[in-house]
N, C-alpha and C positions, 0 to 999 in steps of 0.2 A: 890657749884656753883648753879647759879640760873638754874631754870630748860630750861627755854625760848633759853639759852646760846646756841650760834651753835656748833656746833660739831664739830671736827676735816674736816668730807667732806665736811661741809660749809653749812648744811641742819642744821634745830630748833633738837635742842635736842630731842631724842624719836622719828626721823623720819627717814628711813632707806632709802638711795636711791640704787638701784640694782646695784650690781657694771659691768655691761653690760652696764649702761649709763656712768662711767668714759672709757670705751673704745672706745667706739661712737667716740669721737673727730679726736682722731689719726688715727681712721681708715680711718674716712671724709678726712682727710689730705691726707694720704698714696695713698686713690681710687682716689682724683682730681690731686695728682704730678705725679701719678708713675703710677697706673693701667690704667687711663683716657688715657693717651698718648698710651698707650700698647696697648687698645682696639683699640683704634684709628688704628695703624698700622697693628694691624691683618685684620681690618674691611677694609681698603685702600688694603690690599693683596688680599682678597677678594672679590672686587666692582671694575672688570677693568672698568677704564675711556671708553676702546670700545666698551664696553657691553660683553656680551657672558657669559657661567658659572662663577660659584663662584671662579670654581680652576683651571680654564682656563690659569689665572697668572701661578699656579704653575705649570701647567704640562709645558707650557712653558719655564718658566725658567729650569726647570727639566733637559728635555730635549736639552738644550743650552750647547756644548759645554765648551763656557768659563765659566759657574756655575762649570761644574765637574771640570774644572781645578782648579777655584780659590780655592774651596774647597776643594783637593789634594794639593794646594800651602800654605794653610792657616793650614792644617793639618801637614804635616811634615816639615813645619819650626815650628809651637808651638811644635811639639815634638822634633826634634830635638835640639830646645833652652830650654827643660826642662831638657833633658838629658846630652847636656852641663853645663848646669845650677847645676845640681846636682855632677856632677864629680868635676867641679872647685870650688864650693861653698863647698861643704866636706873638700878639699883639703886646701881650705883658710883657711878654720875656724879649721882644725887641726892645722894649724899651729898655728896662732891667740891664740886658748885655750892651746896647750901644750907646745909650743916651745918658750923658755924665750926668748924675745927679748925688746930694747926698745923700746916703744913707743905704744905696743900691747894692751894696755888698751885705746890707742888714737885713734887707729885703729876701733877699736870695736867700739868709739863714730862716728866715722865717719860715718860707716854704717846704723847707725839709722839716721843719716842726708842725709847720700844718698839715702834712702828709700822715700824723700820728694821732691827730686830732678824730673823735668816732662821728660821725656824719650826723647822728641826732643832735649834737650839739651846734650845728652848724644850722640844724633848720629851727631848733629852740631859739637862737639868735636871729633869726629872720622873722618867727613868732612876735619878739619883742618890739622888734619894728614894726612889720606889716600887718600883725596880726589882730586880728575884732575889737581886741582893747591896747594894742599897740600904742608905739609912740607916734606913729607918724597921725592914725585915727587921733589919738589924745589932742595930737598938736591944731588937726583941722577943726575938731571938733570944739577947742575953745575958740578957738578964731573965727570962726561963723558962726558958733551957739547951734548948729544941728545934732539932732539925736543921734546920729550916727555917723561913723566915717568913710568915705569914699574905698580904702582896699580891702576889698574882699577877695582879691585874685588869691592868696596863699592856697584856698583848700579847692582850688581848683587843679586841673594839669598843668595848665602854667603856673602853678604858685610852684609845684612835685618839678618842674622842667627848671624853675629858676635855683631851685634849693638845690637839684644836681651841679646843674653848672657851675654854682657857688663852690660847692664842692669838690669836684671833681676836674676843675681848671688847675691847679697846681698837680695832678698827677700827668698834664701835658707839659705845664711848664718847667718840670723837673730836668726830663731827657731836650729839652728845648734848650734849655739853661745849659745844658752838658754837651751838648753839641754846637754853639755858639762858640763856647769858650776853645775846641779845638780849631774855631772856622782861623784861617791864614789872615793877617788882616790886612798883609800886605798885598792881598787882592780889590779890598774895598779899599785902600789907600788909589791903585793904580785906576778903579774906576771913578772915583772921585774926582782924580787928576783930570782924567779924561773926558769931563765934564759931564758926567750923569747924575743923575738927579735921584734925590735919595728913595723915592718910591720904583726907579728903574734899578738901581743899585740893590734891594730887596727881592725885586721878582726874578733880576738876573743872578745875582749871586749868593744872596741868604738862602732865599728859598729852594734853592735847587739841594743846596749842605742841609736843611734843614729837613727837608721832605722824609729819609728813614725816622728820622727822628719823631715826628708829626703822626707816621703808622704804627708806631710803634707805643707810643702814649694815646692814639686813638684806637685803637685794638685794645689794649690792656682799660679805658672808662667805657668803651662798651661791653665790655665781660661783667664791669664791675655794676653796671648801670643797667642791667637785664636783670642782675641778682638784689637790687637796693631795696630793702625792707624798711629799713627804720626811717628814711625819709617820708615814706608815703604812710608810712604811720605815723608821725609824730605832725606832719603835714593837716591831719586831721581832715585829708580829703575823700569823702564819705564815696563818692561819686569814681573814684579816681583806682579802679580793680587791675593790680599787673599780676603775675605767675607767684612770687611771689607771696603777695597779699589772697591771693587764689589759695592754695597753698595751707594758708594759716584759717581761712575761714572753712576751708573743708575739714581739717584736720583738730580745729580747737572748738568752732561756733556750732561747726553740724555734726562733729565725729564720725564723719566720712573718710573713713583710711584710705581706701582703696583708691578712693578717686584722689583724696590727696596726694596719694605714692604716685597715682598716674601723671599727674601735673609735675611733678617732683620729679619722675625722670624725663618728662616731656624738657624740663629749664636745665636738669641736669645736660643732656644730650645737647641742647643748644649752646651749655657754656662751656663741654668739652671743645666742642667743633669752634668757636669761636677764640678760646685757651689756645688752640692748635695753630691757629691763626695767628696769635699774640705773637705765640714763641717763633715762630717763621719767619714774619717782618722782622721782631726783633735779631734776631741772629743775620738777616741781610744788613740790619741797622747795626751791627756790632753791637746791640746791647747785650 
């Protein structure tokens, strides 16, 4: 070839460009969509619109009441919807991988389609059910002639607790589903033999192959489930304040920037440290 010819990186032959300038570009990208906004928000938490210190904001919000709440409400509903999340999501996807049925291989494609599905929609159809003019209210309601129907739990935290787990069970039973299908089977063939019985044959041998798997899809719905907006909005749970929702009413209802930046990196900081977390199990779980 001639020598003049460019080269594979686009540079004349015999001319080396540092490969520190191919990374230049995406990182220019990365700093003006993602870092640029981010500083912004810390530096907004920082600069109260009324003057005063730097951390005036935070010790404020700090100190506020409804901050420790929302942050007690935001905290044990993502836990408790991981832990839901985790029992019912095992449970499915046992049955799913070992239990012949028909259709179980159809099931399995659904879940990768429900994984795409936006979470308002998922509590809009709980709405339809449970909800003040629901079907299930409608159904009581002709059947005894009362003016009104028995569930009102939706705009409560358990109605916000049920619409996660609805939701957020197939993002366990995914890595559940995918770790089953490498499990040896000719281990549960040999326990079988053996005569153990199918709930000893789970605690001894599923679960143990199972367990990265389990941290790894529970890590990744509590990251997701600390940040859930649209459920506890669409939930129309008046009562029911996480960071969040915190968040949206400092920043839209009272146009409170500074406090909202302050809450804003208060959930950011918890979803990095929590992110860091995700990726850690995962990579011991080979995901």
């Amino acid at each position: 070839m001639d020598g003049a010819t460019a080269g594979l990186d686009g540079a004349p032959a015999g001319v080396r460009v540092p490969r520190g300038v191919w990374a230049l570009p995406p990182v220019v990208v990365l700093a003006l969509v993602f870092l640029y906004p981010l500083a912004l928000v810390v530096q907004q938490s920082l600069s109260p619109e009324n003057g005063g210190g730097a951390f005036d904001a935070y010790a404020s919000v700090f100190a506020s009441q409804g901050f420790r709440e929302a942050l007690g409400t935001t905290v044990w509903l993502a836990v408790g919807a991981t832990a839901g999340c985790l029992v019912l999501g095992f449970v499915l996807a046992l049955i799913i991988a070992f239990v012949p049925f028909p259709g179980a291989r159809g099931v399995a494609k659904f879940i990768d389609v429900f994984l795409s599905f936006p979470s308002f929609l998922i509590t809009l159809a709980l709405l339809f059910v449970y909800g003040t003019v629901g079907m299930a209210n409608g159904l009581v309601t002709d059947l005894t002639g009362a003016a009104e129907g028995p569930f009102r739990f939706l705009t409560t935290p358990w109605g916000v607790l049920l619409a996660e787990i609805t939701y957020f069970t197939p993002f366990v039973m995914r890595p559940l589903l995918a770790a089953f299908s490498q499990l040896d089977t000719a281990q549960l063939e040999v326990a079988a033999g053996l005569g153990a019985r199918p709930a000893r044959i789970v605690r001894q041998v599923i679960l143990p192959e199972a367990l990265p798997a389990l941290a790894a899809g529970g890590s990744l719905v509590l990251v997701m489930c600390l940040n859930e907006f649209g459920i506890v909005l669409f939930t129309g749970a008046k009562d029911v304040t996480t960071l969040p929702m915190l968040i949206y009413g400092k920043a839209i209802l009272e146009s409170d920037y500074a406090a909202a930046c302050v809450v804003a990196v208060v959930n950011i900081a918890i979803s990095v440290g929590l992110f860091g977390l995700y990726r850690t199990v995962g990579k011991r779980a080979g995901a």
